[in-house]
N, CA and C of each residue as an Amber inpcrd file, in Angstrom:
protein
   324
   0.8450000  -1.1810000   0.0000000   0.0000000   0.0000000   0.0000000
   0.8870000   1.2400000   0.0000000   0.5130000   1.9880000  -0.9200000
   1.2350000   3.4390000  -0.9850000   0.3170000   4.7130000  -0.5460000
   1.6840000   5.5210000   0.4210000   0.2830000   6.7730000   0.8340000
   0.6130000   8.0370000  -0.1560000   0.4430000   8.6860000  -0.2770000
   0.2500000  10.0350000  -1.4760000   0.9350000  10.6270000  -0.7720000
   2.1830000  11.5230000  -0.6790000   2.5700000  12.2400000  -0.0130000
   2.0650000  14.0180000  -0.5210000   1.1700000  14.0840000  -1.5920000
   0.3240000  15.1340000  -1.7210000  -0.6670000  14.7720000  -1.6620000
  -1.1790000  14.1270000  -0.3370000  -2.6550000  13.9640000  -0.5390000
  -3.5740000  15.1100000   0.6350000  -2.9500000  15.9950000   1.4230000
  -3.0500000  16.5430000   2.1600000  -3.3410000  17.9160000   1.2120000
  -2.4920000  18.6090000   0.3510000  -2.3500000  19.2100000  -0.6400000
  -3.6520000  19.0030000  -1.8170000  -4.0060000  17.7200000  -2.0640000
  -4.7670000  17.4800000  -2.5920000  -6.3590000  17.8520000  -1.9970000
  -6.9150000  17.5130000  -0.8770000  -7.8180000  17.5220000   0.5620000
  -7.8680000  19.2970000   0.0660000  -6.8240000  20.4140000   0.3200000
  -6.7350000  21.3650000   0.7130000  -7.6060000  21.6760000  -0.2670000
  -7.0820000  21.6140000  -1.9940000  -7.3150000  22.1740000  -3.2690000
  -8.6830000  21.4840000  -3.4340000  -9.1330000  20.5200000  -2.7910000
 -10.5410000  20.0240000  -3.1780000 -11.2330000  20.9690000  -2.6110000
 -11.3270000  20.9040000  -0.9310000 -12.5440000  21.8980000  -0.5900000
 -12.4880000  23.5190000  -1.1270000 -11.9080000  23.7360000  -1.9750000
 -12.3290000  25.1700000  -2.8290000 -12.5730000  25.0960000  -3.8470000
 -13.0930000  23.7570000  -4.4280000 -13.1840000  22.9340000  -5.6860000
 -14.5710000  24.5270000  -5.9650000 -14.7020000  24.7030000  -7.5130000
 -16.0590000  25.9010000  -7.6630000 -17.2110000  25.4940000  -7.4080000
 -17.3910000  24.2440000  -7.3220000 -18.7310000  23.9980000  -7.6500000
 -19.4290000  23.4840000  -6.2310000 -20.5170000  23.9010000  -6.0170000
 -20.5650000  24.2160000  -4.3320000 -20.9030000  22.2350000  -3.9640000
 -21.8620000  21.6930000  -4.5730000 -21.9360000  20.2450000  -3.9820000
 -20.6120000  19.7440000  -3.9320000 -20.0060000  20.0940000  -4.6230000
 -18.4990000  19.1710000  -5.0100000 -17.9720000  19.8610000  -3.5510000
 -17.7610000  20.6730000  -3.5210000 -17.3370000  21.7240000  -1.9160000
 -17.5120000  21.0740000  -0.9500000 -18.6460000  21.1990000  -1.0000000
 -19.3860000  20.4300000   0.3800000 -19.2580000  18.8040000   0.6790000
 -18.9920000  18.2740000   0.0890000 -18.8310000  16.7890000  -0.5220000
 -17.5540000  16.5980000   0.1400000 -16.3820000  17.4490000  -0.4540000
 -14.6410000  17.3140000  -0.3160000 -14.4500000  17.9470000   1.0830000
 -15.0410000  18.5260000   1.9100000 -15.1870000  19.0670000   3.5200000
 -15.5530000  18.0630000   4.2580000 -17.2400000  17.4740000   3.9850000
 -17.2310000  16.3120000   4.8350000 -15.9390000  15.1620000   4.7300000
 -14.9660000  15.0590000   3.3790000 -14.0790000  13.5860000   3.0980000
 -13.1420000  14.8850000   4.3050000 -13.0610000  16.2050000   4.1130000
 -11.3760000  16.3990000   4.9340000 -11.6010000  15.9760000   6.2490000
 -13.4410000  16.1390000   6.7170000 -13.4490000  15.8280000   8.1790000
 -13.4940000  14.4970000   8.4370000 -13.7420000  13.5240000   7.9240000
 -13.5710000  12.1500000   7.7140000 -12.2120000  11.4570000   7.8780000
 -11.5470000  12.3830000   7.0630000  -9.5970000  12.1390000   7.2130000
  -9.3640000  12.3770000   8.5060000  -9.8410000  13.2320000   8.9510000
  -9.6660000  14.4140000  10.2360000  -8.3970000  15.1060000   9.9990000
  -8.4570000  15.9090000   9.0070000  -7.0880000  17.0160000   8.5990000
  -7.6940000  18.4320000   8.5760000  -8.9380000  18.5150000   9.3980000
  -9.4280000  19.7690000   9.8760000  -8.7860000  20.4460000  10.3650000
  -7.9260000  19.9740000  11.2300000  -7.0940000  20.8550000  12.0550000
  -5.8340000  21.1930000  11.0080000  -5.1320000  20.2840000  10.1590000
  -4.2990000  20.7440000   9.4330000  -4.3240000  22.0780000   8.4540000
  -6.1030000  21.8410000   8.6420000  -6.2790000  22.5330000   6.9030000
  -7.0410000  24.2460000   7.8830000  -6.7130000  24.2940000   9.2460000
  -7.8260000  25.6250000   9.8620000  -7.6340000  26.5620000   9.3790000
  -7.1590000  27.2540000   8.5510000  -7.1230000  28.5180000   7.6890000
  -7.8570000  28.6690000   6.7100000  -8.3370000  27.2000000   5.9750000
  -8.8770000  26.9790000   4.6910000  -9.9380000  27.0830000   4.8850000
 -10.2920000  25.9430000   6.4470000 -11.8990000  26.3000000   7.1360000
 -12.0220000  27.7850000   7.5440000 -11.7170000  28.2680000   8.4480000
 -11.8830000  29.9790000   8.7320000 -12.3560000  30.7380000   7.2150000
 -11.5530000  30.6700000   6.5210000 -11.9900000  31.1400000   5.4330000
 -13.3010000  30.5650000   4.9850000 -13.4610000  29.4410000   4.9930000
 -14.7610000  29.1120000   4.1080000 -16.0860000  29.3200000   4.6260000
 -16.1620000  29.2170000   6.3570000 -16.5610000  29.6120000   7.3290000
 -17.3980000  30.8670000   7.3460000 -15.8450000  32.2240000   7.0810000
 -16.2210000  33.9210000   6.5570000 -16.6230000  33.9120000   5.3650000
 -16.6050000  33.3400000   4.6250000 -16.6740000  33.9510000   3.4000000
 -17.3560000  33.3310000   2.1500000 -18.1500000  31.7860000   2.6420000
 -18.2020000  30.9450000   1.3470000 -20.0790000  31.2280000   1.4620000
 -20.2840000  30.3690000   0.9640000 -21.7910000  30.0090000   0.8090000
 -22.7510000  29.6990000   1.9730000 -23.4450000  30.1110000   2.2420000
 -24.2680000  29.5500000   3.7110000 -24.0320000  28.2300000   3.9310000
 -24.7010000  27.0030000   2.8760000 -24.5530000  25.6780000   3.1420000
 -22.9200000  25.5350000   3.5420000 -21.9060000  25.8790000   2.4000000
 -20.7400000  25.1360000   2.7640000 -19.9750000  26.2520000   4.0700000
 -20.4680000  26.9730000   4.6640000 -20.0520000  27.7090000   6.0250000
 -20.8630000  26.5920000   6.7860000 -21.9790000  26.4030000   6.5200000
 -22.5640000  25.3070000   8.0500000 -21.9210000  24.1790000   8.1800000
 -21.5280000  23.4020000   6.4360000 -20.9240000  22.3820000   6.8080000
 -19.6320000  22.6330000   7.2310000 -18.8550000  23.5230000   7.1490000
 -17.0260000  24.0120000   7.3200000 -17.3410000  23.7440000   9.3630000
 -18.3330000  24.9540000   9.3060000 -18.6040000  25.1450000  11.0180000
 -18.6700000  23.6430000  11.8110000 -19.3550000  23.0370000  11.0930000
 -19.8340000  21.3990000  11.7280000 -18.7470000  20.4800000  11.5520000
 -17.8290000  21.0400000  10.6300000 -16.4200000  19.7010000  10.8260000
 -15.2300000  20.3890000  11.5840000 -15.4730000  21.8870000  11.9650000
 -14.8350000  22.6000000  12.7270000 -15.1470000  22.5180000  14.2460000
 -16.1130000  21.7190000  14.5920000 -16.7080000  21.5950000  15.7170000
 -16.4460000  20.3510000  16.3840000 -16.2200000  19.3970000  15.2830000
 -15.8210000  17.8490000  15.5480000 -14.2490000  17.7970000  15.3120000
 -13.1090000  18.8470000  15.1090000 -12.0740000  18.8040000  15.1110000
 -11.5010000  18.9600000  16.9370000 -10.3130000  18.7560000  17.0560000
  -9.8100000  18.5800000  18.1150000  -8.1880000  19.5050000  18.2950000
  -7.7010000  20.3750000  17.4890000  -6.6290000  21.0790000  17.5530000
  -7.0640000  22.5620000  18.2240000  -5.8940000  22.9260000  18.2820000
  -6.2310000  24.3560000  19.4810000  -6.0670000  25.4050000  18.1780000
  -5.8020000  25.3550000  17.1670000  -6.2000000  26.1900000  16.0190000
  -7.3770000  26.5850000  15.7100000  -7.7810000  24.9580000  14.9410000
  -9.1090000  24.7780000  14.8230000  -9.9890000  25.4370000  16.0820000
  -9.8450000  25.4620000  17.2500000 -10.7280000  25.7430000  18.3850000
 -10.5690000  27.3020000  18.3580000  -9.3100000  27.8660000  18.5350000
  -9.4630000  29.2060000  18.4980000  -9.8610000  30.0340000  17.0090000
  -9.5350000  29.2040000  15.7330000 -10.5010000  29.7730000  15.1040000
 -11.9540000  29.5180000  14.9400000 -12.5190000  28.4530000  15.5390000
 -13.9670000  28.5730000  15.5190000 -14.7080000  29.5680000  16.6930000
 -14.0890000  29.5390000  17.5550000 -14.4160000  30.8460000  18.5220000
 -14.0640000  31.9650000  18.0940000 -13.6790000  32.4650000  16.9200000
 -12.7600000  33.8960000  16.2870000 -14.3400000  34.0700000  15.0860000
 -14.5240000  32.9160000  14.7670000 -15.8060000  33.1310000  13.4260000
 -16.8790000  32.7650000  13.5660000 -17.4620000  32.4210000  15.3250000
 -18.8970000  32.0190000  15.3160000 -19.7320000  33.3250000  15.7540000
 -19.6410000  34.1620000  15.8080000 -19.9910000  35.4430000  16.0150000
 -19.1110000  36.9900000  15.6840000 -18.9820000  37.5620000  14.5480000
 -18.3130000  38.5330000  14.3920000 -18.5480000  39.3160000  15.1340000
 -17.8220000  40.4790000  15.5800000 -18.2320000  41.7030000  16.0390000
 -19.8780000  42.5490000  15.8220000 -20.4520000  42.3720000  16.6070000
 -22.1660000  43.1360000  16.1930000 -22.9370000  42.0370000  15.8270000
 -22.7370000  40.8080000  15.7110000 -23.5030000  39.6830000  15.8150000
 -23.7680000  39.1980000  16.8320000 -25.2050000  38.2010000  16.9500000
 -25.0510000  37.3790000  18.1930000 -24.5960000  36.0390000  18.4790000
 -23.9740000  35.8040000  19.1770000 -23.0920000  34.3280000  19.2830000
 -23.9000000  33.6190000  20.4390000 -24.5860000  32.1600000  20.3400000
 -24.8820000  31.5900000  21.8620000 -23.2950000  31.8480000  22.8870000
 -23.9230000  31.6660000  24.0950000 -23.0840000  31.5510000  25.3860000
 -23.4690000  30.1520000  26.3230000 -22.6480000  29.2950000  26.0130000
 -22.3290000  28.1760000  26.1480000 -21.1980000  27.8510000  27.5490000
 -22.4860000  26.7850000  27.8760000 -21.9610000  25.6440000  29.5260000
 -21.4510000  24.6190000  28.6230000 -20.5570000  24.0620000  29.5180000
 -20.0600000  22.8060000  28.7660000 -21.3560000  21.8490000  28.9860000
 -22.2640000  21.5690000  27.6230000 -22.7530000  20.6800000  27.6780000
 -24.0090000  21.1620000  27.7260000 -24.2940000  22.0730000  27.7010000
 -25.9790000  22.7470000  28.1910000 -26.3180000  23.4300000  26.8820000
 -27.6210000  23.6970000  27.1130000 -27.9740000  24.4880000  25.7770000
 -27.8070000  26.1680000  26.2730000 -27.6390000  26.8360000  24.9360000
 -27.2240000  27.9690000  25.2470000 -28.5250000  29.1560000  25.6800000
 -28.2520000  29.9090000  26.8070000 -29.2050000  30.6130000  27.7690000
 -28.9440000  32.4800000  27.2400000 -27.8530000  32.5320000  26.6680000
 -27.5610000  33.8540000  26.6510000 -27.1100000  34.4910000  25.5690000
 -27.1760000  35.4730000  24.7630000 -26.0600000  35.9530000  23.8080000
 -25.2480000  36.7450000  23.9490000 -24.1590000  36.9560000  23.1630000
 -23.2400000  38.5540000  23.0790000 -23.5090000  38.8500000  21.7930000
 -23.6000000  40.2170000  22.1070000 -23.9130000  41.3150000  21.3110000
 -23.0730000  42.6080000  21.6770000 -22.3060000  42.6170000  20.6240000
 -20.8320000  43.7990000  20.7960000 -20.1850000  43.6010000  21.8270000
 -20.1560000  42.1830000  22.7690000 -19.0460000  41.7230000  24.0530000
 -20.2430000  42.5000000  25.4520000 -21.6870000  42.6290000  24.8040000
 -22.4530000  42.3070000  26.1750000 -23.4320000  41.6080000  25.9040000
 -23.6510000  40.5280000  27.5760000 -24.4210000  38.9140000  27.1770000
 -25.6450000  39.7780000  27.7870000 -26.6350000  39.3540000  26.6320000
 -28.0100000  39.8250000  26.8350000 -28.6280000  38.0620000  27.2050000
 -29.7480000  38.1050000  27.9840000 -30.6810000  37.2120000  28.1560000
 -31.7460000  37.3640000  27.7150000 -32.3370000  36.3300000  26.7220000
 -33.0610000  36.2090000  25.7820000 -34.6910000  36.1020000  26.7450000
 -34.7530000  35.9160000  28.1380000 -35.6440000  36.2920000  28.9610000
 -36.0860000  37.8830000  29.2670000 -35.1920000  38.6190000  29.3440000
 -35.4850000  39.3680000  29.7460000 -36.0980000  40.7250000  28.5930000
């Protein structure tokens, strides 16, 4: 058995493939590899800047990654500045938002 020593390279150049199913398709195989964390710049970007669907799916294999990249960029792009982001217990559903770095309660 032979491994590709551009197959990582390959993974990268797929998920910006143009065509958005094909996109979305080559994101779920990078999170499958689990080279999410290798590739967290490619996600961040696709995350800011791509298509709604392939940002939810980027977000959702960014969520099941395990590197401290990957983690600090999914906390850097789940709420921009002037958006609202949940505010999250480990493990609970989320009770609160931020909005410009103050947590409003959706009760009150």
């Amino acid at each position: 058995m032979m491994v590709d020593p551009n197959a990582l390279q390959r993974v990268s150049d797929a998920i910006r493939h143009p065509l958005l199913k094909t996109r979305i398709a080559d994101i779920a195989m990078a999170d499958a590899f689990a080279v999410v964390d290798l590739l967290s710049e490619s996600f961040e970007h696709i995350v800011l800047k791509d298509h709604l669907e392939a940002r939810t799916t980027a977000a959702k294999a960014m969520a099941n990654a395990h590197g401290d990249a990957t983690w600090g960029g999914s906390k850097e792009t789940c709420g921009p500045a002037g958006m609202p982001r949940p505010q999250h217990c480990a493990g609970c559903a989320p009770t609160s938002f931020t909005v410009n770095d103050e947590v409003v309660d959706p009760q009150d």
